[in-house]
MARGUDO-689453 format. One line per field, with one value per atom (N, C-alpha, C, O): residue number from 1; atom name; x, y, z. Coordinates in pm, whole numbers. Example, Ala and Ser with C-alpha at 12.3 -4.5 7.8 and 13.67 -1.06 7.14 Angstrom:
MARGUDO-689453
nr = [1, 1, 1, 1, 2, 2, 2, 2]
atom = [N, CA, C, O, N, CA, C, O]
px = [1319, 1230, 1320, 1424, 1285, 1367, 1290, 1341]
py = [-569, -450, -330, -332, -225, -106, 3, 114]
pz = [780, 780, 780, 846, 708, 714, 787, 804]
END
This chain:
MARGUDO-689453
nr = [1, 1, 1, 1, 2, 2, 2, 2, 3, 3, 3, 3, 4, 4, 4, 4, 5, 5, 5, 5, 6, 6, 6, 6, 7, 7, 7, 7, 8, 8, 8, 8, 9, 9, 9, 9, 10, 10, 10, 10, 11, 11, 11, 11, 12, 12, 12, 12, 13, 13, 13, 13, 14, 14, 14, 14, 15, 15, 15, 15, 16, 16, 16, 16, 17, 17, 17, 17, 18, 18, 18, 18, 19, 19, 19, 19, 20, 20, 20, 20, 21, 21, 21, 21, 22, 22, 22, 22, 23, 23, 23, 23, 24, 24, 24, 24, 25, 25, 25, 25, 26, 26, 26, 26, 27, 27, 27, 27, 28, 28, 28, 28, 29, 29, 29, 29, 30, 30, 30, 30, 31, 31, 31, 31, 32, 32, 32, 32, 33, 33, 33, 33, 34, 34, 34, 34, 35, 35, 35, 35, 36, 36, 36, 36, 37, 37, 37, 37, 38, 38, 38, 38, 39, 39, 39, 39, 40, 40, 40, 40, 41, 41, 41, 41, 42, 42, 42, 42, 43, 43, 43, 43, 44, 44, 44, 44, 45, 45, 45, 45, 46, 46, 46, 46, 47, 47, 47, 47, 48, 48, 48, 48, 49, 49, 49, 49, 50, 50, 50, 50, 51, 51, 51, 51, 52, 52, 52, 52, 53, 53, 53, 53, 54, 54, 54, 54, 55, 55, 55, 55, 56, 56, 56, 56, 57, 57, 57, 57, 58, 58, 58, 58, 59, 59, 59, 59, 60, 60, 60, 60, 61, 61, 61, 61, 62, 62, 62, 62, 63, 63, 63, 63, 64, 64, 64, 64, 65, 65, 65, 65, 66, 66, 66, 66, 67, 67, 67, 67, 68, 68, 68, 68, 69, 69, 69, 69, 70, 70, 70, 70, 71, 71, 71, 71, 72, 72, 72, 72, 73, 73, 73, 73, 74, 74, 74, 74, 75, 75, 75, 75, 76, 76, 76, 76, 77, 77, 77, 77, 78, 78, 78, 78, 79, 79, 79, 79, 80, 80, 80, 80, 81, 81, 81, 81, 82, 82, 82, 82, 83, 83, 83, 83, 84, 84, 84, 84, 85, 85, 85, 85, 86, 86, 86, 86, 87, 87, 87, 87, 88, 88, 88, 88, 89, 89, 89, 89, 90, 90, 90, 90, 91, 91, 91, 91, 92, 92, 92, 92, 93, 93, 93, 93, 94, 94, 94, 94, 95, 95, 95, 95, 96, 96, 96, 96, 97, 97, 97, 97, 98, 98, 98, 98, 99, 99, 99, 99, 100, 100, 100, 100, 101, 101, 101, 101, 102, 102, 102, 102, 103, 103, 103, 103, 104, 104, 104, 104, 105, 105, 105, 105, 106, 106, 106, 106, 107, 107, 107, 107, 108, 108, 108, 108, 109, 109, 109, 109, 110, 110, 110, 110, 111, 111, 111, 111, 112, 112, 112, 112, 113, 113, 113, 113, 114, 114, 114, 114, 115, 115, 115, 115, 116, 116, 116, 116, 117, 117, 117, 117, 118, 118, 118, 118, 119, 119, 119, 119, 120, 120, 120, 120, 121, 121, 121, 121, 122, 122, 122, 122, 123, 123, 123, 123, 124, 124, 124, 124, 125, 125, 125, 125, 126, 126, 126, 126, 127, 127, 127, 127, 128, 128, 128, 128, 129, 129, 129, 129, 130, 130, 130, 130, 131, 131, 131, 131, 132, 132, 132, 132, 133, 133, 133, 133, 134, 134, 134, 134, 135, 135, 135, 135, 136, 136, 136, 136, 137, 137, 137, 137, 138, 138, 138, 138, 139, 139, 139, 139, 140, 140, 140, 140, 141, 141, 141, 141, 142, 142, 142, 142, 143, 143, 143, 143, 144, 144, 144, 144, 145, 145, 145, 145, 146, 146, 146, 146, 147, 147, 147, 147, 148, 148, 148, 148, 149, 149, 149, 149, 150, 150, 150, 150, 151, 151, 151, 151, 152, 152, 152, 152, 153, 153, 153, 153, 154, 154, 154, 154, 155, 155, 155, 155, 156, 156, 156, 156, 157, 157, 157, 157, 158, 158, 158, 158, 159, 159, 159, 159, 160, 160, 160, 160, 161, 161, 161, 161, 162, 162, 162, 162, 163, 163, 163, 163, 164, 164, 164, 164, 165, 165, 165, 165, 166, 166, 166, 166, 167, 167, 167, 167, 168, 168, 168, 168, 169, 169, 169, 169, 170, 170, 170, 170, 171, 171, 171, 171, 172, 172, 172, 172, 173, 173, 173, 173, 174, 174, 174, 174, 175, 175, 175, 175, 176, 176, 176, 176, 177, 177, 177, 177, 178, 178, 178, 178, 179, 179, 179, 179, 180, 180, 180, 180, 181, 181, 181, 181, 182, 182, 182, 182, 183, 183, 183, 183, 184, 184, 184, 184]
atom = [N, CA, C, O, N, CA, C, O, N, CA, C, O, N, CA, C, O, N, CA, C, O, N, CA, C, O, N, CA, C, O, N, CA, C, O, N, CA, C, O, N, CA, C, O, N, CA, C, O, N, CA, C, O, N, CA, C, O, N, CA, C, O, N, CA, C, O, N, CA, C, O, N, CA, C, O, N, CA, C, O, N, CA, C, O, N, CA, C, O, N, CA, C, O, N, CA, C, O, N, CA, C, O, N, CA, C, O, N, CA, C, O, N, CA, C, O, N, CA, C, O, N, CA, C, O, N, CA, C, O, N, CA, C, O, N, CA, C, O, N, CA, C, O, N, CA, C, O, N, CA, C, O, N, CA, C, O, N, CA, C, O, N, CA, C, O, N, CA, C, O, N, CA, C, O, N, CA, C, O, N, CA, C, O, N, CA, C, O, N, CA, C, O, N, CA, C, O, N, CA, C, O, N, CA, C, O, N, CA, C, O, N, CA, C, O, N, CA, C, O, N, CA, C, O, N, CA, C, O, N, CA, C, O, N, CA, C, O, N, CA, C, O, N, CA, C, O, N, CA, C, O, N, CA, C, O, N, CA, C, O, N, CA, C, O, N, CA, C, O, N, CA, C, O, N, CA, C, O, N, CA, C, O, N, CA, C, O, N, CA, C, O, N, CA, C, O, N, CA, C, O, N, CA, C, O, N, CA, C, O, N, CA, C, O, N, CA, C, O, N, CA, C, O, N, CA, C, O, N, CA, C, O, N, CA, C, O, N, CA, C, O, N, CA, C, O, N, CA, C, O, N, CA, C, O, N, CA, C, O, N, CA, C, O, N, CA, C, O, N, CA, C, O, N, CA, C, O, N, CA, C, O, N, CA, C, O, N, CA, C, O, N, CA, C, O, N, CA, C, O, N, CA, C, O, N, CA, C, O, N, CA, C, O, N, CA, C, O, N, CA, C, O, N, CA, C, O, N, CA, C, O, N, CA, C, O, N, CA, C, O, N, CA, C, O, N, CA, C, O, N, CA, C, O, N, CA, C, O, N, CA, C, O, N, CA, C, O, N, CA, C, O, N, CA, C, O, N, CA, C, O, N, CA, C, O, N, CA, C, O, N, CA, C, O, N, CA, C, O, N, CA, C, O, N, CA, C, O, N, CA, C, O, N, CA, C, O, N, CA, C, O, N, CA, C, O, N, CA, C, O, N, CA, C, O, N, CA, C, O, N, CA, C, O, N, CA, C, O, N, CA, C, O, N, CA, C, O, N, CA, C, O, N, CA, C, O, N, CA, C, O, N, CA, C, O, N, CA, C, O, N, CA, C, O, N, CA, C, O, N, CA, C, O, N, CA, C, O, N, CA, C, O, N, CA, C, O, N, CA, C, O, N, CA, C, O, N, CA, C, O, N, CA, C, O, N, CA, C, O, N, CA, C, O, N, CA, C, O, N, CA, C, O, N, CA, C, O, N, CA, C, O, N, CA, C, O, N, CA, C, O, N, CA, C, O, N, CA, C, O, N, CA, C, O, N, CA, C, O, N, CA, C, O, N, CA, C, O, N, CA, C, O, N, CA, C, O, N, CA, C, O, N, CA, C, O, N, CA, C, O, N, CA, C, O, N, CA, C, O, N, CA, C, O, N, CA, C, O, N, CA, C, O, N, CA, C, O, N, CA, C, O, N, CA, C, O, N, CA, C, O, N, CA, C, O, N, CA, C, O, N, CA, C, O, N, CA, C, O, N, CA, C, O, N, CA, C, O, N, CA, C, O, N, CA, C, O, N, CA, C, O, N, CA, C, O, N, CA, C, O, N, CA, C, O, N, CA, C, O, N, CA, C, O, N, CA, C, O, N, CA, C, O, N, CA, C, O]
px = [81, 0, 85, 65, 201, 272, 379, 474, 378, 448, 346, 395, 196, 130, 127, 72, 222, 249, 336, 441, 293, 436, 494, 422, 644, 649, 664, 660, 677, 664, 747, 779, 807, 868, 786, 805, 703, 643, 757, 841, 715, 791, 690, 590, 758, 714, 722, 805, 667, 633, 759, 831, 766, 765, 925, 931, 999, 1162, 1237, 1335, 1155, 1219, 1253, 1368, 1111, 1145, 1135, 1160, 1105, 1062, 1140, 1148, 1174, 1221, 1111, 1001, 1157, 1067, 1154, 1273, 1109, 1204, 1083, 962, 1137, 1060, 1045, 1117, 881, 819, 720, 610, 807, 640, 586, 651, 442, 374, 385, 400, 380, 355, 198, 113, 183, -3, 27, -69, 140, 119, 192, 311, 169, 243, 355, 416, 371, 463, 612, 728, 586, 684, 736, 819, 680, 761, 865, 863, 969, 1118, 1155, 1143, 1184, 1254, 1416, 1490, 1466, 1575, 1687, 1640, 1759, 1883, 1912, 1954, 1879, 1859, 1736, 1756, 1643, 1517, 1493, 1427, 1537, 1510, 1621, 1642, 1717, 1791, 1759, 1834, 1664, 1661, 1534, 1529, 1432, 1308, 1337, 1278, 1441, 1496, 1542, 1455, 1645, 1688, 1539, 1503, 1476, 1371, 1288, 1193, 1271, 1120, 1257, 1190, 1395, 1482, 1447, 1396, 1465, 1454, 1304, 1299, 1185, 1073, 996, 956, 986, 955, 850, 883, 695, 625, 610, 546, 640, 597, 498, 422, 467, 393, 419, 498, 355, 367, 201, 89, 281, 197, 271, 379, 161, 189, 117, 18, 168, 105, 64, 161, -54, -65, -150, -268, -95, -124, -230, -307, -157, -188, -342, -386, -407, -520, -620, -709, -566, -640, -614, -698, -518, -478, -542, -558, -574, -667, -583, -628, -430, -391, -352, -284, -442, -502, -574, -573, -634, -743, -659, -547, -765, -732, -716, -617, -813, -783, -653, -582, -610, -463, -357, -288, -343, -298, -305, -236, -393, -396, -361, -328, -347, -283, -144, -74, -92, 50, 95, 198, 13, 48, 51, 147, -62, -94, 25, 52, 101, 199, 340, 403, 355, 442, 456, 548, 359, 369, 363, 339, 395, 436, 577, 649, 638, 751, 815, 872, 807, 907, 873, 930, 787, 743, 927, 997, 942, 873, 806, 697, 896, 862, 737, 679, 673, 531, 512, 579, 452, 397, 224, 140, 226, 113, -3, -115, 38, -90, -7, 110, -114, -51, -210, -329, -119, -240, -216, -98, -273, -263, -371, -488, -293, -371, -388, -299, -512, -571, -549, -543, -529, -555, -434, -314, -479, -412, -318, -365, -228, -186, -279, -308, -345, -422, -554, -610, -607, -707, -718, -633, -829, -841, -818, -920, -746, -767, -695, -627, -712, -646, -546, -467, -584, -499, -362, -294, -323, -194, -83, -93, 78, 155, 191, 149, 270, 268, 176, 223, 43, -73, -48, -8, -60, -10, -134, -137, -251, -375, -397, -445, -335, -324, -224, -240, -128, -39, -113, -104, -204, -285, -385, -431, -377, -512, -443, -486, -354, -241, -233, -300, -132, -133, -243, -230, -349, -449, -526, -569, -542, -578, -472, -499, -372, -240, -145, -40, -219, -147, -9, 61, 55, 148, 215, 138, 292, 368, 476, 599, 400, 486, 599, 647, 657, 773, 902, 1012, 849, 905, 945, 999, 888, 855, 942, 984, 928, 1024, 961, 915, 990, 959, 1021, 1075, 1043, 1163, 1125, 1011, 1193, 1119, 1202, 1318, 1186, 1291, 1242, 1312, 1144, 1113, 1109, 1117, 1092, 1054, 940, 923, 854, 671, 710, 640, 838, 764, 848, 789, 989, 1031, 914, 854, 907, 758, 624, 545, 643, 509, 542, 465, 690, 716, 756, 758, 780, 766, 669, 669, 517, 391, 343, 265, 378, 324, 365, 297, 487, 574, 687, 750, 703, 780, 944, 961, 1024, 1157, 1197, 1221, 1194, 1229, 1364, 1479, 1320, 1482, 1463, 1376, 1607, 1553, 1622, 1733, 1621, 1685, 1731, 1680, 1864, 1884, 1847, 1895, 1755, 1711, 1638, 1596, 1632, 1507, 1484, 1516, 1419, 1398, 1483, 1499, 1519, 1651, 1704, 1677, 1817, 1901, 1872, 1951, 1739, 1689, 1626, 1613, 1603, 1566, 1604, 1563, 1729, 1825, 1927, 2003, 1901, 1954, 1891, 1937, 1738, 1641, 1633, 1676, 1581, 1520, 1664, 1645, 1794, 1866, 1867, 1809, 1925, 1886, 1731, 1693, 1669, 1480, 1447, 1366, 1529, 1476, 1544, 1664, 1442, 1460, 1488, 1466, 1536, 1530, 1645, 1702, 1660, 1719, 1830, 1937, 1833, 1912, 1897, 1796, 2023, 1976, 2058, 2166, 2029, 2113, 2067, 1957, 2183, 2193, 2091, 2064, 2033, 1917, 1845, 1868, 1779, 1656, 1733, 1705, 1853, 1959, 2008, 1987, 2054, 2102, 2040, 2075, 1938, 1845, 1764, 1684, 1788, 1760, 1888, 1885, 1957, 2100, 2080, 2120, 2045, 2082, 1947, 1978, 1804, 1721, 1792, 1821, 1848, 1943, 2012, 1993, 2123, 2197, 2102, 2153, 1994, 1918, 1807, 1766, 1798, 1711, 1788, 1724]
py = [-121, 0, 127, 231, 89, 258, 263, 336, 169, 193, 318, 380, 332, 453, 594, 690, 584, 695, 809, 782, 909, 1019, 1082, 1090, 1126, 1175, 1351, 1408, 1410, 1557, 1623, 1572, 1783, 1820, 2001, 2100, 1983, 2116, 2220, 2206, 2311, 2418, 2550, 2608, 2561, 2723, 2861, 2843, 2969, 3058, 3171, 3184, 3241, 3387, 3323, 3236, 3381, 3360, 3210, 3174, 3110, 2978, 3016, 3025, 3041, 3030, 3158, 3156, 3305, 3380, 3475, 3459, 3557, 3689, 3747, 3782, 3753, 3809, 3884, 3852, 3982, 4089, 4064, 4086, 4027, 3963, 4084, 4180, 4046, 4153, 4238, 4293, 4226, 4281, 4197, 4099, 4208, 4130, 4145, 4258, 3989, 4062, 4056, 3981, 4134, 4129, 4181, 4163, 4244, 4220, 4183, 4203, 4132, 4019, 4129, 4089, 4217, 4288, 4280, 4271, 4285, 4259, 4135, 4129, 4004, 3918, 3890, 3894, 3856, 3839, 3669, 3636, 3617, 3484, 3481, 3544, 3391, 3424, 3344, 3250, 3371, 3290, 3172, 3116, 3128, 2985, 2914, 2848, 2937, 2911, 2827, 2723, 2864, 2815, 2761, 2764, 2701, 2549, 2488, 2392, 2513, 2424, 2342, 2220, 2441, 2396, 2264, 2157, 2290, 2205, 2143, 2057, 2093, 1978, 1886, 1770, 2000, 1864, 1849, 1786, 1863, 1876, 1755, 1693, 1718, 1603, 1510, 1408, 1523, 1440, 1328, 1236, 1410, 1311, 1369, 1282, 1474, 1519, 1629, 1720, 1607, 1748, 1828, 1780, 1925, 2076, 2120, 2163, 2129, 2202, 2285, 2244, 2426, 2562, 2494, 2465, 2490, 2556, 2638, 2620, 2731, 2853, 2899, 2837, 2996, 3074, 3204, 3262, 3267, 3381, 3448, 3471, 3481, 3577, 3731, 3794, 3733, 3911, 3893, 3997, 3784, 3797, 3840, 3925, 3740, 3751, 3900, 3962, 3929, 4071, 4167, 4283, 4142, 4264, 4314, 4392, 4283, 4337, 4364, 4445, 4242, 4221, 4093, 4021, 4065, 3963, 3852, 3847, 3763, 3597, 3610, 3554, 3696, 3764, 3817, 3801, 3896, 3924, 3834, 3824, 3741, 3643, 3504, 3404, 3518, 3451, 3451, 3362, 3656, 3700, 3660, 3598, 3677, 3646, 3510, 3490, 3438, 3291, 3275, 3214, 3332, 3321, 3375, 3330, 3512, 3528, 3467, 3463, 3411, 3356, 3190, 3153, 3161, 2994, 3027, 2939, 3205, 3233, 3232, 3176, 3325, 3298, 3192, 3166, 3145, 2987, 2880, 2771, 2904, 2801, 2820, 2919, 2698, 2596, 2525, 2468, 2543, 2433, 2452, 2559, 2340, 2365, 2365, 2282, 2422, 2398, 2343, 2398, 2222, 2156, 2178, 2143, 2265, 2298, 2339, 2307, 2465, 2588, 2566, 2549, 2577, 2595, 2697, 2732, 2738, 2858, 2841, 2805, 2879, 2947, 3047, 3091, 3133, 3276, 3333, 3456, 3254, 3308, 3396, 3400, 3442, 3538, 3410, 3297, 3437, 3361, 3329, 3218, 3503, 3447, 3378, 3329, 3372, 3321, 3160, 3092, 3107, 2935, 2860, 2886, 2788, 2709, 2582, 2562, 2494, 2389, 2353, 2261, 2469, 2451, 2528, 2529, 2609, 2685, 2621, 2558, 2619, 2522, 2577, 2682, 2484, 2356, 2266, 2155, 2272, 2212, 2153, 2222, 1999, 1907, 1908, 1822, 1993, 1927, 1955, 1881, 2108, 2131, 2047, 2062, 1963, 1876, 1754, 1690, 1744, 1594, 1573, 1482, 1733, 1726, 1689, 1611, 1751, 1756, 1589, 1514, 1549, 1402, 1301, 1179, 1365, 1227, 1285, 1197, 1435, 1441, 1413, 1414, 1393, 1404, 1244, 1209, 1167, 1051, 1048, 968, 1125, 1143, 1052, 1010, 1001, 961, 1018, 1022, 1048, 1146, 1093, 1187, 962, 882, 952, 982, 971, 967, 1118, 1145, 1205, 1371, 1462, 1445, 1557, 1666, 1817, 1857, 1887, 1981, 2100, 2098, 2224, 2278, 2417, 2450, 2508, 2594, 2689, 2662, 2807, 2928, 2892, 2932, 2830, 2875, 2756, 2656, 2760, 2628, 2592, 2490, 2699, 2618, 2507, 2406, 2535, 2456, 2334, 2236, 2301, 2190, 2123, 2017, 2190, 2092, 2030, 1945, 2133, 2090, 1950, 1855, 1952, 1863, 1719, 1602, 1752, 1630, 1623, 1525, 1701, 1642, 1566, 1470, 1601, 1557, 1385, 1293, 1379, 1250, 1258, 1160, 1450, 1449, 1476, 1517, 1438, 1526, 1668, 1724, 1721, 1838, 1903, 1867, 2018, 2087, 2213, 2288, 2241, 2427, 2504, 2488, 2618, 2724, 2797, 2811, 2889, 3017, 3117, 3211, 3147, 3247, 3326, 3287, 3436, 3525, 3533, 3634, 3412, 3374, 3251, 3212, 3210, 3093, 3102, 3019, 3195, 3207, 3255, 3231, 3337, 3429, 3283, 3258, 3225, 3076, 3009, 2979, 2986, 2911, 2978, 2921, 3123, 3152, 3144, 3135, 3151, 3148, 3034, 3011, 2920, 2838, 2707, 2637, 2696, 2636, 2485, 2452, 2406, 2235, 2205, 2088, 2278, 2279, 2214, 2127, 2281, 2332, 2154, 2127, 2070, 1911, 1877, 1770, 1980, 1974, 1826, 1777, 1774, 1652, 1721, 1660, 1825, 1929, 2099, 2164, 2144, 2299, 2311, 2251, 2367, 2456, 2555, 2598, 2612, 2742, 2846, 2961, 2730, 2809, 2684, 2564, 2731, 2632, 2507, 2390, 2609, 2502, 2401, 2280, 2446, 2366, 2262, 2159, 2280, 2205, 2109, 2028, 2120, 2033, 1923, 1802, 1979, 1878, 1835, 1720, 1876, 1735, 1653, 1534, 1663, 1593, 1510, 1409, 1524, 1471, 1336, 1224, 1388, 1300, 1192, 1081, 1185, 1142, 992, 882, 1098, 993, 896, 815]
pz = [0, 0, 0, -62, 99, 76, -6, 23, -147, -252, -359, -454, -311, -381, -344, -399, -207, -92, -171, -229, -167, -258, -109, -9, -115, -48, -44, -153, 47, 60, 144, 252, 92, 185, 201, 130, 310, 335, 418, 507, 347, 350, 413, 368, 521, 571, 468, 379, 463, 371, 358, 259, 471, 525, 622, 709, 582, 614, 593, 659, 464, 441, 300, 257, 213, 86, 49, -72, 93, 46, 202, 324, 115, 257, 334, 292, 452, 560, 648, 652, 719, 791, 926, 918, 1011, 1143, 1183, 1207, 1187, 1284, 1160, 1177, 1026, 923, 863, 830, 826, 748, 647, 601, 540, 391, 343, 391, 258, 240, 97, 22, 35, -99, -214, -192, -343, -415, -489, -587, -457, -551, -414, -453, -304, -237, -197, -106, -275, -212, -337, -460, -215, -302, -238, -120, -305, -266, -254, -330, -139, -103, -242, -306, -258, -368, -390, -491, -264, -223, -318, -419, -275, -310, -450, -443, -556, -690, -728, -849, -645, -713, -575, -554, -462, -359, -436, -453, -478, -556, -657, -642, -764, -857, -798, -794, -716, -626, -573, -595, -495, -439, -558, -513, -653, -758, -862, -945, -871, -892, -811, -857, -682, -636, -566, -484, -663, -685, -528, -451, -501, -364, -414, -489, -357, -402, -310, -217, -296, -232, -188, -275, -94, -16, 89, 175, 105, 177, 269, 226, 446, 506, 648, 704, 671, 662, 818, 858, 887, 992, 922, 872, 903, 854, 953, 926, 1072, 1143, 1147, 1219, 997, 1024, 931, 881, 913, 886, 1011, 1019, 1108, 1241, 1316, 1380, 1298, 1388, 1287, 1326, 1186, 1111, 1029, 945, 1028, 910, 768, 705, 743, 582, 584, 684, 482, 446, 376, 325, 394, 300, 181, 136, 72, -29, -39, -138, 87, 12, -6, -108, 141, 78, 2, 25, -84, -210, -280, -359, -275, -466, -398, -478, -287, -247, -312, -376, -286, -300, -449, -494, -556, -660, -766, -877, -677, -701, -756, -862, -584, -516, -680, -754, -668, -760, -921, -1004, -966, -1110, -1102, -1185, -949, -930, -960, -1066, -888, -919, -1025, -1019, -1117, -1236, -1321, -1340, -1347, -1380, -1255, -1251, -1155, -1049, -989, -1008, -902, -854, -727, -666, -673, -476, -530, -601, -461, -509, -440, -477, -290, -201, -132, -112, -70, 7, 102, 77, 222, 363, 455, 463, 507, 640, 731, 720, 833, 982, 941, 868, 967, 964, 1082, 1084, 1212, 1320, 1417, 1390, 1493, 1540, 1686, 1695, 1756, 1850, 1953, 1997, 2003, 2121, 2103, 2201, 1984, 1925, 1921, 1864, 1987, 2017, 1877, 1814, 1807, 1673, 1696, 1797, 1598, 1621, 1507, 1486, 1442, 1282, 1266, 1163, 1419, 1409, 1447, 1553, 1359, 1381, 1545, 1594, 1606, 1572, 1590, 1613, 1588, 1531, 1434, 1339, 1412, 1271, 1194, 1105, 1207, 1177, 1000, 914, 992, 848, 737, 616, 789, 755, 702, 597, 829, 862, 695, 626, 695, 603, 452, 368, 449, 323, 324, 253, 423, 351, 360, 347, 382, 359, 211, 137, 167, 39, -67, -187, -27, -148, -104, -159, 11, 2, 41, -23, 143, 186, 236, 322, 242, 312, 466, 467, 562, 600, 701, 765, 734, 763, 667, 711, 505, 431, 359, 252, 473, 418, 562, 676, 462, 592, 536, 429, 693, 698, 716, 827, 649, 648, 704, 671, 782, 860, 898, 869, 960, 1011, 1172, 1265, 1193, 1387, 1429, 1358, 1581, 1680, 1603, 1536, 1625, 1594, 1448, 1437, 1325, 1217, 1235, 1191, 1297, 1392, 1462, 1445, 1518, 1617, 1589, 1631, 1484, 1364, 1300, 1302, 1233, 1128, 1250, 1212, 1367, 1479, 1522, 1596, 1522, 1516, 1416, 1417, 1361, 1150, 1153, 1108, 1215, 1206, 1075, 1035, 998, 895, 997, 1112, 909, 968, 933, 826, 1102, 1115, 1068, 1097, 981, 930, 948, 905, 1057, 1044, 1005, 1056, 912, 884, 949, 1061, 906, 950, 917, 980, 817, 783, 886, 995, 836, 893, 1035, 1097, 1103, 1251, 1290, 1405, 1210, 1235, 1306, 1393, 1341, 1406, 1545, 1636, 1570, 1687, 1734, 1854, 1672, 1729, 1828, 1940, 1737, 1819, 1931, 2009, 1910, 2045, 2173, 2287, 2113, 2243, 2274, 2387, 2199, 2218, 2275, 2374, 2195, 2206, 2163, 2059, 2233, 2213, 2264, 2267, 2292, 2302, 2124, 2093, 2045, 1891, 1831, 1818, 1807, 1816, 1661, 1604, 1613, 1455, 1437, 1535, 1299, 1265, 1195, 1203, 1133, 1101, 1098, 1073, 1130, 1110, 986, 988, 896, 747, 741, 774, 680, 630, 592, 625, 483, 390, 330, 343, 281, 208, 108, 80, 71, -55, 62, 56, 137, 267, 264, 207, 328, 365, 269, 317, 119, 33, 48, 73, 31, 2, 146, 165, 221, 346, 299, 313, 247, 215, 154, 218, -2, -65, -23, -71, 112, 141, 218, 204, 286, 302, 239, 277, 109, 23, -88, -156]
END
């Protein structure tokens, strides 16, 4: 049965694949920039038989500071960017932190949903991230945790320390493909 399993490596949004300056929101598609990394990490995993998926904390819907609509065109954006390659499903939390949900990482539930519509394999999937929450996520999920230095990466790991249970930390997103790589 789990020779029909694909596997997956979900990817956080906002300081993994795409620049983020901690502490602003993005809400529109003309400002997102992807980091250098990004589009031979894409081609490495989209070689190595791995589909893509973005899920996502999007906060600033809940705090009021833009709508689901905006980030759509973000996303709608975001997946002209990087063609050829594909992100096959993009998910988000809307919600704000102090707000009750069950769908904010590290909540696996939006994960949960991904691999049972897309047949995941997630033994066989990893999760690649700038913070604690998407580590903890991808060790709720049952994917392996990988964390970046980008963006919140590093403020991470100063806070958080050996707390942060990742299977690897790299550099950047390229990083973090090639250890998938050595891996598979």
């Amino acid at each position: 049965m789990n020779k029909n399993k694909i596997k997956a490596v979900f990817l956080d949004r906002d300081g993994t694949l795409i620049y983020e300056k901690p502490g602003v929101y993005l809400s529109s598609p003309e400002k997102v920039v992807l980091y250098k990394s990004s589009m031979p990490a894409l081609k490495l995993l989209t070689k190595l038989g791995y589909k893509i998926f973005i899920v996502s904390n999007q906060s600033g819907i809940g705090r009021g500071y833009f709508t689901s609509e905006q980030v759509d065109k973000v996303h709608e954006h975001l997946k002209k960017m990087i063609k050829p390659y594909v992100i096959e499903d993009i998910v988000y939390c809307p919600h704000a932190p102090w707000q009750t949900c069950l769908c904010r990482k590290p909540n696996p539930i939006l994960g949960q949903k991904l691999a049972k519509k897309y047949n995941i394999d997630r033994s066989k999937s990893f999760m690649i991230g700038d913070k604690k929450s998407d580590v903890d996520f991808g060790i709720n999920l049952g994917a392996v945790p990988v964390l970046v230095r980008t963006a919140n990466g590093n403020a991470q790991i100063k806070k958080y320390g050996k707390n942060i249970k990742a299977a690897k930390i790299a550099s950047n997103l390229l990083g973090a493909a090639k250890y998938i790589e050595s891996k598979t």
